[in-house]
N, C-alpha and C positions, 0 to 999 in steps of 0.2 A: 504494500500500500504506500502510496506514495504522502511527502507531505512538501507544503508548500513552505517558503520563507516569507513571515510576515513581515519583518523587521530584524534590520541589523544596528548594533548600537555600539560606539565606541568604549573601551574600558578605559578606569585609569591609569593604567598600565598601558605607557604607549606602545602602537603595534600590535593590540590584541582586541578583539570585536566579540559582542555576544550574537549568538543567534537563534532567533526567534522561528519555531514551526508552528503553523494553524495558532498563533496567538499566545502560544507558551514559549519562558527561554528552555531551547533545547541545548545548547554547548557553548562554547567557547572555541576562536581557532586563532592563530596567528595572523598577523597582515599577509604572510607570505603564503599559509595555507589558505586564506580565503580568494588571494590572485590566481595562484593554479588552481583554483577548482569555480571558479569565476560564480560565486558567490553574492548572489544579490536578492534584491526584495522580489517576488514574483518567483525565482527559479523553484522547479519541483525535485523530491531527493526520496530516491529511495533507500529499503536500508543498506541496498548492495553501495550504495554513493555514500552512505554515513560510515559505513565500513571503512571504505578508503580515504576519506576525510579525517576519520579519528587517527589509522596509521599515521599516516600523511602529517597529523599535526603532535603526533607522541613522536616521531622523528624530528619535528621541527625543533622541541622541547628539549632532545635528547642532545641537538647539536646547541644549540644555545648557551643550556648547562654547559658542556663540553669549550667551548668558545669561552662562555665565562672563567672557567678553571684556569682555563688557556692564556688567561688575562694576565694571570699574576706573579707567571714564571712559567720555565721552557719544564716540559714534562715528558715522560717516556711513553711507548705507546701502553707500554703494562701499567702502568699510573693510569691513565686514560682509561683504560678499560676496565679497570677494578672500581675506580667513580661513578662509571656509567652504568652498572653490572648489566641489566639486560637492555637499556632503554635504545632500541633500535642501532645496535651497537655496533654490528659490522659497516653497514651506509654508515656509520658516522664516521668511524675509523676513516674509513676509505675518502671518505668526504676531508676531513682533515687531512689526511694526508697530501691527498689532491692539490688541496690547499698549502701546503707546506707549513700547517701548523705541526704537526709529529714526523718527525724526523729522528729515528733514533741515534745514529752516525752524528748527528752536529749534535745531538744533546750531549753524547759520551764525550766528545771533543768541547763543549764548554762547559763539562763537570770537572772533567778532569785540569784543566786550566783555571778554574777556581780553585779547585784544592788544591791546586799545585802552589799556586800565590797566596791561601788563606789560611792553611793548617801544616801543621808537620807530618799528616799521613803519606806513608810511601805508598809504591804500586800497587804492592797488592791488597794492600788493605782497600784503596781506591777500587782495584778489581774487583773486589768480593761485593762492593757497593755498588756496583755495576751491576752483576752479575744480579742480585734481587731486585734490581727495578728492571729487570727484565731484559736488560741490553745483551746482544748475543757476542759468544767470544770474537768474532771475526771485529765488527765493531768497538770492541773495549781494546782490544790488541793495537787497533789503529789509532782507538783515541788518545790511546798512551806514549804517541811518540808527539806528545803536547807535553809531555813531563819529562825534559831529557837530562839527559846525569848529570852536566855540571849541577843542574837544580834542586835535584834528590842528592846531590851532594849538600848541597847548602844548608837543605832542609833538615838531613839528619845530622849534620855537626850543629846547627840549634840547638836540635834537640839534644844532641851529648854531651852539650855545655850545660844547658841545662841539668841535665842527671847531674852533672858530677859536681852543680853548686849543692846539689841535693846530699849530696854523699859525703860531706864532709865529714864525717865522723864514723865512717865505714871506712874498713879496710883497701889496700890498694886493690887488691884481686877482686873482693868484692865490687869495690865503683867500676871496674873493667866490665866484672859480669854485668851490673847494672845500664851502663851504655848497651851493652850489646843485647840485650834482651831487650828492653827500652824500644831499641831501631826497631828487632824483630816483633815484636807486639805491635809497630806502627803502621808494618807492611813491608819493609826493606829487606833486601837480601842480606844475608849472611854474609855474601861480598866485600858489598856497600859497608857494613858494620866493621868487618877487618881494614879499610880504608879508613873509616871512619874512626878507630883509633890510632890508628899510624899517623895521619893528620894531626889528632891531639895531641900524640908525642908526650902523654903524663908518665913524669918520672914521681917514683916514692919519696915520700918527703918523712925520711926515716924516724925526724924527732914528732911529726903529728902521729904517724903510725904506734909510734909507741904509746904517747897520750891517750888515741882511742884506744889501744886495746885493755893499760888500763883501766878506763874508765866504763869499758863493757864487762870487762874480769871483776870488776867491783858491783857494778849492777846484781850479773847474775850471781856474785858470791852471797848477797844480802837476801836475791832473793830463795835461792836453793837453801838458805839458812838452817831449817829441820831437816834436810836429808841426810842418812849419815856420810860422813866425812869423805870415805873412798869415792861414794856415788856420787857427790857431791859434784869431787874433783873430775870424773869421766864425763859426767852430764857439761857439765862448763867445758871443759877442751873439746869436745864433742860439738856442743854450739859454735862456737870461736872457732873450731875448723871448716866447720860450713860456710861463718862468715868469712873465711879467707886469713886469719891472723894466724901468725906464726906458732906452733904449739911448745919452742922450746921458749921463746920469752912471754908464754903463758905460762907455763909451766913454773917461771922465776918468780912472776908475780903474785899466783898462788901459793906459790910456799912464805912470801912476803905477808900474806895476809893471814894464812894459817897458823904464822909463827904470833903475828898481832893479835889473834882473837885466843892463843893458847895462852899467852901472857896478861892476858885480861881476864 
């Protein structure tokens, strides 16, 4: 059965029109769904036409949204697609694309040029970031020659200066291990890491090494206090050898201190 259009009426939301059938409002469409489908007062609709009128304007709807997301930063097509979850999602994809708003290749190529300039994350940490929004390896491979060595050099002796203002009171071996794990948690090779301490060139500074180790040898002596004496002593060089300190001037230290607390 067909019905007539009695009346179309602009919404306040520009670009969107109500429409009236046999004197009732029956929907709502786009400016641009109501030009393709040339929508006016007198035309007759049946429901095989409302049919393709409501696709027609849930696609419209679907690219919009998509358009507005679009607005506020470069996005992947996997980002896109999980926003949109079903609303006419293939034509939109392809529509944006068309469009050159989804480009996955130039997205990975300006992520990767952001974090190359904004963070200390190396490659792969960047890869793995990649890889969940959906960008394929061929693309993240190529967008990674935007991040090239001198710069993932820069990036990680930053960071290894950093650690090592961190480590003042750590062992030499220890702040060694700390840079080099440090890089590798960021993303950077194991390479890059052994580079990256030859650059630093830190020698021991025998008279701080000694200071820290006292002053860990004293911590943990206070705190193992009720253990007996033997396990004491194992438990403490045991620790202090994981931290990197030498175990025969532990070893001096706690007989310095076992000799203090016997004499008290």
């Amino acid at each position: 059965m067909k019905q007539k259009i009695t009346s179309i009426t602009a919404q306040k939301r520009p670009g969107h029109f109500n429409v009236f059938l046999d004197g009732n409002y029956a929907f709502s469409v786009s400016e641009e769904v109501l030009v393709k489908f040339q929508l006016a007062k007198g035309k007759e609709l049946d429901s095989a036409d409302l049919k393709e009128i409501f696709k027609a304007d849930d696609l419209s709807k679907a690219l919009n949204k998509a358009l507005d997301y679009l607005s506020y930063s470069l996005r992947t097509e996997k980002e896109t697609r999980q926003k949109l979850a079903k609303e006419g999602l293939e034509t939109v994809v392809k529509k944006l694309t068309k469009m050159k708003l989804l480009n996955d290749s130039e997205y990975a190529k300006s992520y990767v040029r952001t974090m190359a300039k904004t963070t200390d994350k190396g490659p792969r940490f960047i890869a793995n970031s990649l890889k969940e929004k959906g960008i394929s390896l061929y693309d993240t491979e190529d967008a990674l020659l935007e991040y090239p060595a001198e710069m993932q050099l820069k990036n990680a002796l930053k960071l290894a200066r950093k650690t090592v203002a961190k480590s003042k009171k750590k062992s030499f071996n220890e702040c060694n291990q700390r840079i080099t794990q440090a890089l590798l948690n960021k993303g950077y090779s194991s390479e890059l890491a052994s580079q990256v301490r030859q650059s630093l060139n830190l020698t021991k500074d025998v008279d701080q090494e000694h200071e820290n180790l006292r002053l860990e040898t004293e911590k943990l002596w206070h705190k193992n206090s009720r253990i007996d004496l033997k396990k004491r002593r194992n438990k403490i060089k045991a620790a202090l050898f994981r931290k990197g300190f030498d175990l025969y001037e532990c070893d001096r230290i706690l007989d310095e201190l076992e000799n203090t607390e016997t004499e008290n």
